[in-house]
C-alpha positions, -999 to +999 in steps of 0.1 A: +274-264+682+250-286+706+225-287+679+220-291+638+210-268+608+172-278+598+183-288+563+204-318+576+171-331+597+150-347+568+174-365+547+190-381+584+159-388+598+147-402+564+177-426+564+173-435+602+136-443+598+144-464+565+170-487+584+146-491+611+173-495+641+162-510+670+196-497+689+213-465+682+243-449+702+247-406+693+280-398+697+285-359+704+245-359+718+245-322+722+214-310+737+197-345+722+176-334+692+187-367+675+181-386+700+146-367+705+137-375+667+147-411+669+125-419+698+096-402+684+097-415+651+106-452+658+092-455+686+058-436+690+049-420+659+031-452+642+024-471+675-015-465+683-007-471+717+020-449+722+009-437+755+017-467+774+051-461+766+052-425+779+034-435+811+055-461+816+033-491+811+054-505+780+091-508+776+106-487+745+106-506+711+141-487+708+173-485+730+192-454+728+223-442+744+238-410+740+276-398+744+283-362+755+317-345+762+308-310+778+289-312+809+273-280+804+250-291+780+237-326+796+211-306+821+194-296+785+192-331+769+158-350+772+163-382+796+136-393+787+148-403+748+176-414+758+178-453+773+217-441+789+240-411+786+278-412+789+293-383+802+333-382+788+357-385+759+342-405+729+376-415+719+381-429+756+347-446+758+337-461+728+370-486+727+352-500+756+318-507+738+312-541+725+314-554+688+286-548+673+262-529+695+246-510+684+224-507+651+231-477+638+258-449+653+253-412+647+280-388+649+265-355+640+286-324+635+314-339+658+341-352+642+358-318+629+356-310+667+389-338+666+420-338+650+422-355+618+438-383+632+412-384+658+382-386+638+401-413+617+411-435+652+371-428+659+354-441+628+378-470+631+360-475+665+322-470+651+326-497+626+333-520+649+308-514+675+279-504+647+265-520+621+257-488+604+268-453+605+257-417+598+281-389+602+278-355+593+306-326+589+309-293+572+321-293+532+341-255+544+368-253+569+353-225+591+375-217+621+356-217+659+367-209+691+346-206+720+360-192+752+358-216+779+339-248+758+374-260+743+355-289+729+333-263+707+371-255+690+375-268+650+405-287+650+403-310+611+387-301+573+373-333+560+363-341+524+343-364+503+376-384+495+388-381+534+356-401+538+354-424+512+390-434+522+372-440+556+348-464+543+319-442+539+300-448+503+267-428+501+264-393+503+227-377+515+219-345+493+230-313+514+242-278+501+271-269+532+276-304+550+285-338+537+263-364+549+279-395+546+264-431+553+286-465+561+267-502+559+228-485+550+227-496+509+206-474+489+165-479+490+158-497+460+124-480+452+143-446+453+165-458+428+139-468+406+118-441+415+150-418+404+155-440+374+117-430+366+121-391+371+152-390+350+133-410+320+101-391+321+125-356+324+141-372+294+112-377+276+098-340+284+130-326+274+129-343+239+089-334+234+104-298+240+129-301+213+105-314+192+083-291+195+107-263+191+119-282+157+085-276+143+086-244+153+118-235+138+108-253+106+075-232+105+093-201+112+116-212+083+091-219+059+074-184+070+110-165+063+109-183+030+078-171+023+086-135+032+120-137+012+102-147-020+079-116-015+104-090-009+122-105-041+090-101-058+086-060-044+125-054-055+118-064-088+082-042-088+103-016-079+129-022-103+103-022-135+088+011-117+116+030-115+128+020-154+088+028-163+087+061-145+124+070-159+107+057-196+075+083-189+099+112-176+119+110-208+086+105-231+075+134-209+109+156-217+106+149-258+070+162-263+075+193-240+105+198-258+082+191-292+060+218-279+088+238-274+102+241-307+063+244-319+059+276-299+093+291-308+085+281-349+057+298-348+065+330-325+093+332-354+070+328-383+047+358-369+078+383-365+089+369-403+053+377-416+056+415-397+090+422-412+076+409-451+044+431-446+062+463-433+088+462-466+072+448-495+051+475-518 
């Protein structure tokens, strides 16, 4: 496709602003939202007097030449970012470029537009007439055909290792695409900006597990606690049930007592009657 996903944009423009290029050639232009970008943000966005460059009274700070296969699409791109624009095969025009001219080279979701051994004959080609490089590609082979823009067609799968083997060493964050950078090392404060994250999330991490120790050791000693009192209740318990099985049986004797008291002297009475009715 002519144009690029909105997640790619920051972490490519943050690279090309870093390196600062003061020439850049875009392979596979499209409609020329890189090359849009790059003029604005090298070129007018921290110049107070950018106007004299957009009415013509100053020359760009930045040359920028674009490279574009299909026709159709150059009647969209924006001239005006753009210091040239070659209309044709990349793989037949940029042998013909000179060692070294260009700054930084962009080929943005182009390369699995070639075969394998294509993209591989073209990188070859970039590093030698760019000092730097930033290509992007997709991470999933996704098949594409478009009736009558054959150059729209996917013809190669790359990987991380296709690229490394390439000579590509960096690798911009991205979810679906690999971003991969030749010849721009890594900023330095971003590393140790990194660095700083990871040790302060380290730190946070172990504060957490620290704090969930003492937690764990309070909800231990609170267990403990609650152990030792349902030991005491079982053992309440205990000495209640064997007092209250000790009262039922004291209970049982003297009712029985009372029993045999009642029966001795209901006897005795009926005794007494019998003696009184047969003695003279």
């Amino acid at each position: 496709m002519p144009f690029s996903n909105t997640e790619q944009l920051s972490p490519i423009l943050a690279e090309i602003t870093r390196l600062n290029p003061r020439s850049i050639l875009d392979v596979g232009c499209g409609l020329g939202l890189y090359g849009m970008l790059c003029r604005i943000h090298l070129d007018l966005y921290h110049d107070a007097e950018f106007y004299r460059k957009l009415d013509g009274s100053q020359p760009w700070s930045t040359r920028i030449d674009g490279i574009e296969g299909c026709e159709t699409y150059t009647p969209f791109i924006p001239h005006w970012a753009y210091d040239k624009i070659h209309i044709g095969n990349a793989l037949e025009l940029v042998p013909t470029f000179a060692e070294g001219q260009y700054d930084l080279v962009l080929i943005l979701a182009m390369i699995e537009h070639l075969t394998h051994d294509e993209g591989m004959q073209i990188i070859n080609q970039l590093r030698r007439v760019g000092r730097a490089i930033i290509l992007s590609v997709p991470k999933n082979w996704q098949e594409q055909r478009i009736e009558g823009y054959p150059l729209e067609t996917h013809r190669s799968h790359w990987t991380e290792q296709d690229l490394r083997d390439a000579g590509f060493t960096r690798f911009l964050p991205h979810w679906g695409a690999w971003l991969a950078v030749y010849g721009i090392p890594p900023d330095p404060q971003s590393t140790e900006d990194t660095a700083s994250d990871s040790a302060a999330q380290i730190s946070d991490v172990s504060d957490q597990f620290g704090r969930l120790n003492d937690r764990l050791d309070q909800m231990h000693t609170t267990f403990s606690h609650l152990a030792s009192q349902m030991n005491t209740l079982n053992e309440t318990t205990g000495q209640t049930k064997r007092d209250l099985s000790t009262s039922l049986l004291n209970q049982q004797v003297i009712l029985d007592h009372l029993s045999i008291s009642s029966r001795l002297r209901s006897l005795k009475k009926r005794l007494g009657r019998i003696f009184s009715r047969h003695l003279p």
